[in-house]
N, C-alpha and C positions, 0 to 999 in steps of 0.2 A: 861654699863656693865649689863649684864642680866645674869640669872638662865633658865635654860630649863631643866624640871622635866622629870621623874624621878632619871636623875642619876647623878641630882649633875653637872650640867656642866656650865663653865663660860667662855664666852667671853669677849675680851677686842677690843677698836680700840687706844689701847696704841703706836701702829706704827706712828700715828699723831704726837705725845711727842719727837719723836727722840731722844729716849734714848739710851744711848750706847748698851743694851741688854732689851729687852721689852717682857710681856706674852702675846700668843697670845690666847692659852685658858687653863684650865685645869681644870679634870674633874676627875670622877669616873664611873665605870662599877659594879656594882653587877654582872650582867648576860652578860660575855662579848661575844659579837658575834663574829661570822667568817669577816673580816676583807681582802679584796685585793687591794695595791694600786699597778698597774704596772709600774707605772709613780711615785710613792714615793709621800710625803706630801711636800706641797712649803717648810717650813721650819724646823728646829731643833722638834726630836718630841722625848720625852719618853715613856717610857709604863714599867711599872715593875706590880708585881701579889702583891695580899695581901693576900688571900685564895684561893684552887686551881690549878689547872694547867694549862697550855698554852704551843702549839709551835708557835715559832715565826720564820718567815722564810727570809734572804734574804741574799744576797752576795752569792748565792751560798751553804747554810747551813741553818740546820737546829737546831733551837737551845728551850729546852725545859725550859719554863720559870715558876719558882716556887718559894713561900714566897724567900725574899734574895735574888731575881733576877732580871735584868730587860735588856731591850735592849734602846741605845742612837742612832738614825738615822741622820744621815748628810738630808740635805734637795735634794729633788728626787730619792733618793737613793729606789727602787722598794721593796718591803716585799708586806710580808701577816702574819697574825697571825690566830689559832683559838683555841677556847678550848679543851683539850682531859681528862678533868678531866666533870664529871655530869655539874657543878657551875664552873667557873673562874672568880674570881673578880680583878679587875685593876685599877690601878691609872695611869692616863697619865696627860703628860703635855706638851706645845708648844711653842717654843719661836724664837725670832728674834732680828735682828736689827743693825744696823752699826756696829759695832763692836763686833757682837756675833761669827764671824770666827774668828777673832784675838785674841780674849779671850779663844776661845776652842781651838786654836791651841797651845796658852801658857801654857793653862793645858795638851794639849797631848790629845785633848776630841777631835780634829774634825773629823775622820771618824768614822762611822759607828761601833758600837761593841755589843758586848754581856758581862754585867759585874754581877757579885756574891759578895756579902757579909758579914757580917758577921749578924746575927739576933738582935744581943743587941746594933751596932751602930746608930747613931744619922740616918746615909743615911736611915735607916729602914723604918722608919715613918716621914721622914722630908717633902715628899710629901702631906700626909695626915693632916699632921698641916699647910701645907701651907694653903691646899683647905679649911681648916675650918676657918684659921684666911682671909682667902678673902672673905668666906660667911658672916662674922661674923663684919668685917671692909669694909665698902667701901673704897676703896683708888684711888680717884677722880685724883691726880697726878703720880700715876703708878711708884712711887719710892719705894712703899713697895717690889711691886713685883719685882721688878727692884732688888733691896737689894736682896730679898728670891731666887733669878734665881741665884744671883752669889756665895752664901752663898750653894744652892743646888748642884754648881760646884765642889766649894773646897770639899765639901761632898764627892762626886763621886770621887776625885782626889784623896784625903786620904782616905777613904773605899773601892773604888771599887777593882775588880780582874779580871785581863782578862788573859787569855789564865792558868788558874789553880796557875797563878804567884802571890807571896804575896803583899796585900796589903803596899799604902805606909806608914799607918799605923804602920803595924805589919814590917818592914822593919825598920822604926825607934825606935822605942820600942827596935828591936834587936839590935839595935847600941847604945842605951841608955849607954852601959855599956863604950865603946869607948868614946861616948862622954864625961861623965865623967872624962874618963883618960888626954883626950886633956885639958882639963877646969885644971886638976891638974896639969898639965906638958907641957903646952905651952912654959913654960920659959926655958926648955932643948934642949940644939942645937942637942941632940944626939940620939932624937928621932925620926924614919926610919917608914917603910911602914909595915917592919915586926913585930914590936911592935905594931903598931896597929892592924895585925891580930890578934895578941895573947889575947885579947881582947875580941875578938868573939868568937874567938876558927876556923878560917877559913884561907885559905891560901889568901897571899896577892892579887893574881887575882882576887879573888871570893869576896875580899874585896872590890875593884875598882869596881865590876860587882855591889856590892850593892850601892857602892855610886855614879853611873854614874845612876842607874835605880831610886835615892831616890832628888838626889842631882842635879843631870845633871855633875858632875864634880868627879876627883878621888879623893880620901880619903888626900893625902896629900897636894890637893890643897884645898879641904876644911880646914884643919889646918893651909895652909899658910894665909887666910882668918880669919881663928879665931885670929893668931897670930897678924896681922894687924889691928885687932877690937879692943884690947889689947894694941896696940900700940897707937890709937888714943883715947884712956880712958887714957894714962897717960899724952899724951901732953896734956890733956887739964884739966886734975887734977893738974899736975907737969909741970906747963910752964919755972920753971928755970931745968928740967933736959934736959941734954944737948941729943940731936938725937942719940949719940954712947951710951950714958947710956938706954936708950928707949929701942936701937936694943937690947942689952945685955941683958935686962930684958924681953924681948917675943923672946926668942930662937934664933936670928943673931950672927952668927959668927961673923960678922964684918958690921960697918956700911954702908961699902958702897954696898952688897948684899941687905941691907936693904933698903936703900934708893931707889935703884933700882927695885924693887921687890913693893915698894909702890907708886912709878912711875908710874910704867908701870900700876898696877891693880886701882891705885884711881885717875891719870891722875893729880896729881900734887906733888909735895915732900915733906917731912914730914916736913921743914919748910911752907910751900906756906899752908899747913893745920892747922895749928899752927899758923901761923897769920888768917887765917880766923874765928879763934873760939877763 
C-alpha cells in the first residue's frame, strides 16, 4: 500500500487475498478535475462531494452532485464528471471482488445510481473516517477494509435516496409506531391489514407499498414472521406447553393453521424445532 501526494490517495493489491469484497483504492480530491471515462472504471467506483459542486454524468443524465450527494457506478458503466462550482472537493472510493455483485445485488446496490442523503447521517462522513483510519492504520490483511466496504453498504442501503423516494431509514422510523402495535398485539387473532394502517395514519395499499420497499414482503407477512418468532421464544422457554397453547398465545386460531404456516416458512414443525433446542 502506498500514498501518492497530494491528494490523499491509497492503493491496495488486496485482490490477491480473495476476499469476499476488497478496496481497490481510495482517495480524496481538493481540486477535482474534469474526469471522462467512455469505457467506465473496471470495477465498483464511488465519488460523493464534500464541499462544492459537481455534474456527474452517465446513463443518459445528468445529475448535479453537492455535500449529501454522491454517485455508485456498476463497473464499465461510461460517465464523466466535472466541477461547475470555483473548488469541488470529493471523496471517492473503489472496490471489488468475488462476491461484490452478490452483495450489492442483495442490497439493491448493483446498478448504477445517483443517491442523496441526509447531512447529519453516519453515510455523511463514513468515507472520510475511512480514508483517515487507512492512513493512520496499516492493514497488512485487508480485513479492515474489507469490514469498512460492507459496513459502508449497509450505510448507503439505510441512508441513501434515489429517485426523491424516502429513505430506508426514514421508512422505518415511520412504521416505528406500527411496530409497536404488533410487539403489543401479536397474541390477537383479530388483527387485519386495516388495523395496521390505522397506525400510520395511511391506507392499507400504501401500507404494503412501504413494507415491500422497506422489508421486501407485505405488512401481514411480516406479523406472521413476528408471530412465529414469538412462537419459537415460548417452546423453548415453556417446553411442557403443549403446540395448541403456543398457537393460542401468538395469535392462531387453531393449531393446525399454525403448524402449517410454521411448516411451510421454518421447513420443519413446531415439534421437529422443539426437539432441536
Amino acid at each position: 500500500m502506498y500514498v501518492t501526494n497530494p491528494h490523499r490517495r491509497f492503493f491496495t493489491e488486496l485482490k490477491d487475498l480473495q476476499l469476499p469484497i476488497h478496496m481497490e483504492s481510495i482517495g480524496e480530491n481538493p481540486d477535482q478535475e474534469y474526469i471522462e471515462r467512455p469505457d467506465g472504471y473496471p470495477c465498483y467506483h464511488w465519488l460523493q462531494t464534500v464541499h462544492g459542486e459537481g455534474e456527474f454524468t452517465f446513463g443518459g443524465a445528468r445529475y448535479l452532485l453537492k455535500p449529501g450527494s454522491g454517485v455508485l457506478l456498476a463497473p464499465r458503466d461510461a460517465h464523466s464528471y466535472r466541477p461547475v462550482s470555483s473548488v469541488w472537493e470529493t471523496i471517492y472510493l473503489t472496490f471489488g471482488g468475488p462476491q461484490s455483485l452478490g452483495l450489492l445485488s442483495t442490497f439493491g446496490l448493483s446498478h448504477s445510481a445517483y443517491y442523496e442523503w441526509d447531512r447529519d447521517c453516519d453515510l455523511d462522513t463514513f468515507s472520510g473516517n475511512m480514508l483517515g483510519s487507512i492512513r493512520s492504520n496499516r492493514d497488512l490483511s485487508g480485513l479492515d477494509t474489507s469490514a469498512d466496504l460492507y459496513r459502508f453498504l449497509t450505510l448507503l442501503k439505510k441512508h441513501g435516496r434515489i429517485n426523491n423516494l424516502p429513505s430506508l431509514s426514514h421508512t422505518v422510523e415511520r412504521l416505528a409506531p406500527l411496530m409497536s402495535f404488533m410487539e403489543a398485539h401479536y397474541d390477537d387473532p383479530n388483527i387485519g391489514l386495516e388495523d395496521m394502517a390505522i397506525q400510520v395514519g395511511v391506507s392499507a395499499r400504501h401500507l404494503n407499498t412501504l413494507f415491500r420497499q422497506t422489508f421486501g414482503m407485505t405488512a401481514y407477512a411480516y406479523f406472521i414472521l413476528l408471530r412465529l418468532r414469538k412462537a419459537k421464544e415460548l417452546m423453548t422457554l415453556y417446553p411442557r406447553m403443549t403446540i395448541k397453547e403456543v398457537s393460542g398465545q401468538v395469535g392462531f386460531r387453531d393449531s393446525s393453521h399454525f403448524v402449517a404456516t410454521f411448516r411451510r416458512l421454518e421447513g420443519v414443525t413446531p415439534e421437529q424445532f422443539r426437539n432441536l433446542y
